[in-house]
C-alpha positions in Angstrom: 0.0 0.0 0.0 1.7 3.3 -1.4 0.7 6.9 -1.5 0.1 7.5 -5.8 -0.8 10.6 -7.1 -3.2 10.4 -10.8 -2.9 13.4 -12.7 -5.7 14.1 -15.0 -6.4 17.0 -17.3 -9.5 19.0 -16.7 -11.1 22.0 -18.5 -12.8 24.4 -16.4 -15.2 26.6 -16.9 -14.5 30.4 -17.4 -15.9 30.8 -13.9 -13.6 28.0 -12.2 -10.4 29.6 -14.2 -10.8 32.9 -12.7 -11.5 31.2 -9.7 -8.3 29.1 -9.8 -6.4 31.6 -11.6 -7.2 34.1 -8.3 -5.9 31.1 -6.2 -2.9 31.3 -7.7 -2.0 34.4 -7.2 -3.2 34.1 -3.9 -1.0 31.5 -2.8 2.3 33.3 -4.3 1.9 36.2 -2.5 1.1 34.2 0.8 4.0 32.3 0.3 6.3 35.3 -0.7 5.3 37.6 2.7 5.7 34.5 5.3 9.1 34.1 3.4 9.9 37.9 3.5 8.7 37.8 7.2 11.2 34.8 7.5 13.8 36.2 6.4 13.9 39.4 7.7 13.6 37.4 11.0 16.5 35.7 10.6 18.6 38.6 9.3 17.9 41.3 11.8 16.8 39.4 15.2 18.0 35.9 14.9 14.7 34.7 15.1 13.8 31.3 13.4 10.3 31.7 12.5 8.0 28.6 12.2 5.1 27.8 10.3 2.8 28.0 13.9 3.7 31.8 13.6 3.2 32.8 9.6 0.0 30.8 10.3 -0.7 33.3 12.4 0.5 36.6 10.7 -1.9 35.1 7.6 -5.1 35.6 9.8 -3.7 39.2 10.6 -3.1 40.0 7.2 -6.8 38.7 6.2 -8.3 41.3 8.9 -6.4 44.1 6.8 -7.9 46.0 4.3 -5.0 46.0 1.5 -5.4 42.3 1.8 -8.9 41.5 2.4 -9.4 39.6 -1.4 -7.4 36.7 0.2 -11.0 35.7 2.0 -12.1 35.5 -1.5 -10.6 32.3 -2.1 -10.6 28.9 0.0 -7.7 29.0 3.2 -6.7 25.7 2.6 -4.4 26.7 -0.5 -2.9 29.4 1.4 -2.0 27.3 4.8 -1.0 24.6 2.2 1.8 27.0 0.8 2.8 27.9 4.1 3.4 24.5 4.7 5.4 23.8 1.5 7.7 27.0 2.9 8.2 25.4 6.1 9.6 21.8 4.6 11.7 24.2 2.3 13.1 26.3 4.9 13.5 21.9 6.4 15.6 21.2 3.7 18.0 24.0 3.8 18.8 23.2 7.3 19.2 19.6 6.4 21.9 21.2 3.3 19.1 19.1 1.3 18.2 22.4 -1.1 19.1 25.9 -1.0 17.5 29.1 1.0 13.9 29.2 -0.5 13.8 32.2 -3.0 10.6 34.0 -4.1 7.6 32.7 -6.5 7.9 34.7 -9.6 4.6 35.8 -11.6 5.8 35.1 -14.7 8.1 31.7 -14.1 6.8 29.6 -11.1 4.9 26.6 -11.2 1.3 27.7 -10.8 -0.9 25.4 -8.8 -2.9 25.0 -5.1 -3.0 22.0 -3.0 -6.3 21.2 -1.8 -6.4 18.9 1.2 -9.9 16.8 2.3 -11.8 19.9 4.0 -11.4 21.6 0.8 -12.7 19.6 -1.7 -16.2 16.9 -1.8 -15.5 13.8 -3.8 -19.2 12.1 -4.9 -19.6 9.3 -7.6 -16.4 9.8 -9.4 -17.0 14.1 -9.4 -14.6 16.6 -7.7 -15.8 19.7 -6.2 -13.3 22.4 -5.0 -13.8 24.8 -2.3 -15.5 28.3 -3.3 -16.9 26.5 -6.6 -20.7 25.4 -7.3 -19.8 22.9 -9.9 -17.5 19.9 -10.0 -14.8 19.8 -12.0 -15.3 18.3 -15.8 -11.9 16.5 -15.9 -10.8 13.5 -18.0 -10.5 10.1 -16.9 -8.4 9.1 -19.4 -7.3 5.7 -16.7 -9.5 4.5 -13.7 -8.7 5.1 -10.3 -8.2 2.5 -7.6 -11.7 0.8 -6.4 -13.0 2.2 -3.3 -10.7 4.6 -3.2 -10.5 8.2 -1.3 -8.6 11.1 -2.2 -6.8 12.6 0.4 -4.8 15.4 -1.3 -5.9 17.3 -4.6 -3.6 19.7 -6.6 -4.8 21.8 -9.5 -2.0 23.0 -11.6 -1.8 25.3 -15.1 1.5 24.8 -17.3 2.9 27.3 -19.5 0.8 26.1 -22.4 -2.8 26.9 -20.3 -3.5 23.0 -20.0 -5.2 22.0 -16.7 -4.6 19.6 -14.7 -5.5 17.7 -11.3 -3.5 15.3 -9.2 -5.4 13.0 -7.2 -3.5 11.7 -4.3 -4.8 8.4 -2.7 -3.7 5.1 -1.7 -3.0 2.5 -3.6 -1.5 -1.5 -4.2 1.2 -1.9 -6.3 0.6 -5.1 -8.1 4.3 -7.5 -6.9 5.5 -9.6 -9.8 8.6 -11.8 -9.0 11.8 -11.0 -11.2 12.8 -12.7 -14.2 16.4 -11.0 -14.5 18.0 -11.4 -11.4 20.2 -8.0 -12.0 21.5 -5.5 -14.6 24.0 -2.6 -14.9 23.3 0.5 -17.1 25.2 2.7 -18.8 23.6 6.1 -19.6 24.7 7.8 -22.9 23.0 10.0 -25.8 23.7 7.5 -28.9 21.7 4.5 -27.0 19.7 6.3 -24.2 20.4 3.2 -22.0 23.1 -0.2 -22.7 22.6 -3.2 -20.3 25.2 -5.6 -19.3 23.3 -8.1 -21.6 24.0 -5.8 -24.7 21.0 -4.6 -25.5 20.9 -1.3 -26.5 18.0 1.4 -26.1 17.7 4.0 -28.9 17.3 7.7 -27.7 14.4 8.8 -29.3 15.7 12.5 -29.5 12.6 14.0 -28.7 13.4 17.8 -28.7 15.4 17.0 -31.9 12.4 15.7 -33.8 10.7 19.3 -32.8 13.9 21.2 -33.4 12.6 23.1 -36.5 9.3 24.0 -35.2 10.7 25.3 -31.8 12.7 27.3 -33.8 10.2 28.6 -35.9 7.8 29.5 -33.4 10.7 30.9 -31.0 11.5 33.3 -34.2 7.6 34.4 -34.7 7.6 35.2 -30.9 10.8 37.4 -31.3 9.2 39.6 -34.2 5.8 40.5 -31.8 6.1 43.5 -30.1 6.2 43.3 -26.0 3.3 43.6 -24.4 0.8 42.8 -27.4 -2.0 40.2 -28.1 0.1 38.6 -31.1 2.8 38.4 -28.4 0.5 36.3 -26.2 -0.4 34.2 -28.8 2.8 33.0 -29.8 4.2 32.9 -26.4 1.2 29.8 -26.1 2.8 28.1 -29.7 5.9 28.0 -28.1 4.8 26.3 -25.0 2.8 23.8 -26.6 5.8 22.3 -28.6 7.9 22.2 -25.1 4.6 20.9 -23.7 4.6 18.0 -26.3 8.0 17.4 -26.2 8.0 17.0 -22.2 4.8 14.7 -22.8 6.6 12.5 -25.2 9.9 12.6 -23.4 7.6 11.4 -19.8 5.8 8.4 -21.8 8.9 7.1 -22.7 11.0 7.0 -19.2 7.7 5.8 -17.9 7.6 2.7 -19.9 11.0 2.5 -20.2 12.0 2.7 -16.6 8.3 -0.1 -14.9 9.5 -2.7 -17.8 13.1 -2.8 -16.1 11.9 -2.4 -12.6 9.6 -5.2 -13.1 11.8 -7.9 -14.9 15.0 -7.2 -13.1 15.6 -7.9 -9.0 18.4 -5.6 -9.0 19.5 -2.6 -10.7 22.8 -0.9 -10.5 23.3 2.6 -12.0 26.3 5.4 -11.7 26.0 8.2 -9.9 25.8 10.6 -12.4 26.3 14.5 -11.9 24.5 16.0 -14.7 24.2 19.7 -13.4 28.1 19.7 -14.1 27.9 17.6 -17.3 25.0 20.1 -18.8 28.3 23.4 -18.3 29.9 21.5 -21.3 27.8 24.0 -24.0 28.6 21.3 -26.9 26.4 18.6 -25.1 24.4 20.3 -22.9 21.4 20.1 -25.2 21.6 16.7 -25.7 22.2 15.8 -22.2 19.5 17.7 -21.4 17.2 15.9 -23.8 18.2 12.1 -22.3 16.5 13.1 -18.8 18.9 11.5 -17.2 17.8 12.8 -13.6 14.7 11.9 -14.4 15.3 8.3 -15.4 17.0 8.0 -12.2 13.7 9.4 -10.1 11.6 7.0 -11.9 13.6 4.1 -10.8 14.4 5.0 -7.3 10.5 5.3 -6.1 9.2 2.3 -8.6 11.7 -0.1 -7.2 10.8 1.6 -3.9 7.3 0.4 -4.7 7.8 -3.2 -6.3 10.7 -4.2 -3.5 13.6 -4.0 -5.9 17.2 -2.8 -5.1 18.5 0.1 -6.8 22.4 0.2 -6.5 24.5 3.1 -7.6 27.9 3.2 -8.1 29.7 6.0 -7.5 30.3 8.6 -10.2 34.2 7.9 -10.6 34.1 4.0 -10.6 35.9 4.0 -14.6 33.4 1.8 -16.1 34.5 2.9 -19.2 38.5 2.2 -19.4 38.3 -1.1 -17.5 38.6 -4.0 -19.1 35.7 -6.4 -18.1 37.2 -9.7 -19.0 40.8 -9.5 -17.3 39.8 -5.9 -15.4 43.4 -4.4 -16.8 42.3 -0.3 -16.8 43.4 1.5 -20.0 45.0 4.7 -19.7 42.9 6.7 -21.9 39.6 6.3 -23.8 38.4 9.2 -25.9 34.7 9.6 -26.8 35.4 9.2 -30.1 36.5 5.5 -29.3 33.5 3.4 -29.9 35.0 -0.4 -29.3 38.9 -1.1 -28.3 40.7 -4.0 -27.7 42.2 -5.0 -24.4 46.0 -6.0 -24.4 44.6 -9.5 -23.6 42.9 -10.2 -27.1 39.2 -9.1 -25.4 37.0 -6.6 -27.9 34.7 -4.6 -26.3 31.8 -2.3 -27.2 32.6 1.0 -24.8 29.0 0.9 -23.6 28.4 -2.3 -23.1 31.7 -3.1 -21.3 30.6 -0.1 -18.8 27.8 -1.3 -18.2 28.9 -4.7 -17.5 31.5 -3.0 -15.4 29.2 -1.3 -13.3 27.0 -4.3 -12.7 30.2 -6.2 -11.3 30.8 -3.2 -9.0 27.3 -2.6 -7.5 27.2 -6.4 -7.1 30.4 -6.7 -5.4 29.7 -3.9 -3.0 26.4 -5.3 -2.0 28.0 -9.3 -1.7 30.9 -6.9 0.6 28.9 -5.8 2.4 30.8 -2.2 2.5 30.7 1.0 2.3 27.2 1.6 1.9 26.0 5.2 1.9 23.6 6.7 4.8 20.0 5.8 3.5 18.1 8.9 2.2 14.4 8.5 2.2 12.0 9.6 -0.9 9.9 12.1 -1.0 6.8 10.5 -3.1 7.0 7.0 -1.4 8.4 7.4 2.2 10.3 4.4 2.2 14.1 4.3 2.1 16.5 2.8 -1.3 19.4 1.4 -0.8 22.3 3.6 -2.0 25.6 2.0 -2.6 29.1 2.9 -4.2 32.2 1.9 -4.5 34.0 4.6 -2.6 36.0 3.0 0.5 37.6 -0.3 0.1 35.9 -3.4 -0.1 37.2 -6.1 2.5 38.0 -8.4 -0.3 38.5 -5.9 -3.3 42.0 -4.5 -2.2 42.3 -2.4 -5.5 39.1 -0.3 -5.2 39.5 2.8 -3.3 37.9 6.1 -3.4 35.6 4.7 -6.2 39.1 4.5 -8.4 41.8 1.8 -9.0 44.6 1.9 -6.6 48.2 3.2 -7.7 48.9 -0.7 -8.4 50.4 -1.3 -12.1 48.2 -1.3 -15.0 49.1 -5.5 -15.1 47.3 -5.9 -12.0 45.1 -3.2 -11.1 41.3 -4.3 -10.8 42.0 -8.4 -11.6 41.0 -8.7 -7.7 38.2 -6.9 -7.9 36.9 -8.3 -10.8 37.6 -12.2 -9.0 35.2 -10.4 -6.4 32.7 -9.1 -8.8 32.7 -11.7 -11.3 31.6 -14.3 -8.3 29.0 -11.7 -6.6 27.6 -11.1 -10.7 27.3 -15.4 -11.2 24.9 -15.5 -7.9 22.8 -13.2 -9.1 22.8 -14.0 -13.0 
């Protein structure tokens, strides 16, 4: 039994929109003034302020008569958004996030959470706060029997599509693995290589809509600021990211529950893409691959269907090691596509890292070392387990801070790879 949010898309009436769209606002400003209050808490008294006391600077600022229209709309939203500040402001004391900054008009997300006293759910129609009609929304899957939402969240993207998350509980059907596990190498040729050679293609989706982005991105430069026309092609714009963010979704959602639900265990790198997007000449195409996202997909649905996720730390060379005698090459371009190890072994470059990195994760976990603090998720509340290969395994002498040791090039990695070839044959 998990937490799942549905998201549907709805069209409201032009009532409800100016209803929501007055929400909106609503809940950025709130948000905003408690984290102005906040701060200037902080900064001039060295006062930490919680979300007991904005709760209560909201009902003062209700009473006054510059902000008197936030009665207009239900209080839910608002104490909702206070909330959302206070797990920020929990995350930048953890050193989870950084200091909260302020909800722009133009460029934040706009949406409001409705919690159960906000909202009446009859037969299969949702009813917001403040509104006389239910939502028209379409149910494009069903929702679990019997089920009762207990969080709602209506949302408007860039492109003015609607939509509504329906949080509520739900049983993730278990299905018993086929593979028992499976390394991955992430790239931009093949979107994803197993260590059993298959390779995915990456679709390329925001290279498909290349030519249209760019046409529409050089009709919006031509309207004049501030106009109608202006408007109107701001919207053609943010359809084609729209549908190339839908597209992009679809695929890392069936992608990423068919390998959860053949393979026992997954092992991935730890992959720090915020530094690999600075490199201009790739950063498109990084960008396009989603690889953060892939990884959030698989961390909460193997969360969900009792897998374990492994990840290997970020400078393990998957690449340069050889995974038939484990002899690590000195250098290996990108430009290099296959090479051949001194002892007569070809190798594919992505296929060999991913076979790499299987043999790592598994040889961690058979260690039993080094194992990273757990880190609970946000969307299922249960805790993955994290693994690397920084440290030194007890029986992998030539691993140490997730590289090979200083040993010679003869020798380095041939007793890890004893260690990881035995911990790969249990599980295969």
């Amino acid at each position: 039994m998990v937490k799942r949010a549905f998201k549907f898309r709805f069209y409201p009436t032009d009532v409800q929109a100016e209803q929501l769209s007055r929400t909106f606002g609503c809940v950025r400003l709130v948000y905003n003034m408690a984290l102005q209050a906040r701060t200037e808490a902080w900064t001039q008294r060295r006062e930490r302020v919680g979300y007991n006391v904005t709760s209560a600077l909201l009902t003062g600022w209700k009473k006054t008569e510059d902000l008197a229209f936030l009665n207009e709309v239900s209080s839910v939203p608002l104490q909702q958004a206070l909330r959302h500040l206070q797990t920020a402001f929990g995350n930048f004391w953890a050193k989870r996030a950084n200091h909260p900054t302020f909800k722009s008009r133009k460029r934040s997300r706009r949406s409001a959470e409705y919690t159960a006293s906000a909202f009446r759910w009859r037969d299969g129609a949702l009813t917001l706060a403040k509104m006389a009609e239910p939502l028209h929304i379409v149910w494009s899957r069903p929702l679990p029997p019997g089920c009762a939402p207990s969080t709602v969240t209506v949302s408007c993207d860039a492109a003015g599509r609607w939509f509504v998350s329906v949080l509520c509980d739900d049983v993730i059907e278990q299905t018993p693995a086929t593979v028992g596990g499976v390394g991955i190498d992430a790239g931009i040729d093949s979107l994803l290589t197993l260590s059993t050679g298959e390779k995915i293609t990456n679709p390329r989706h925001e290279r498909a809509d290349r030519d249209r982005l760019a046409r529409a991105y050089r009709d919006l430069a031509r309207k004049q600021k501030g106009s109608a026309n202006r408007a109107k092609a701001r919207l053609a714009v943010a359809r084609i990211h729209g549908r190339i963010a839908d597209r992009r979704r679809d695929h890392l959602h069936k992608l990423t529950t068919r390998l959860v639900r053949e393979t026992q265990a997954i092992v991935i790198e730890d992959l720090a893409v915020s530094n690999m997007v600075k490199n201009h000449r790739l950063a498109r195409a990084i960008s396009d691959a989603a690889w953060r996202q892939l990884r959030t997909m698989l961390e909460y649905k193997a969360a969900w269907h009792g897998r374990d996720l492994i990840v290997v730390d970020r400078w393990f060379p998957s690449t340069r090691l050889c995974s038939a005698c484990g002899v690590l090459a000195e250098k290996m371009p990108l430009d290099v596509r296959s090479w051949t190890c001194p002892c007569g072994q070809t190798h594919d470059r992505d296929v060999n890292a991913a076979r790499n990195i299987l043999a790592a994760g598994l040889a961690v976990t058979a260690c039993g070392d080094d194992v990273r603090p757990q880190r609970g998720t946000s969307r299922t509340g249960s805790r993955r387990r994290n693994r690397n290969t920084r440290g030194r395994p007890r029986e992998s002498p030539s691993f140490r801070a997730g590289r090979m040791s200083s040993a010679s090039p003869s020798t380095a990695g041939r007793g890890d790879h004893s260690t990881a070839t035995a911990a790969r044959h249990q599980w295969t």
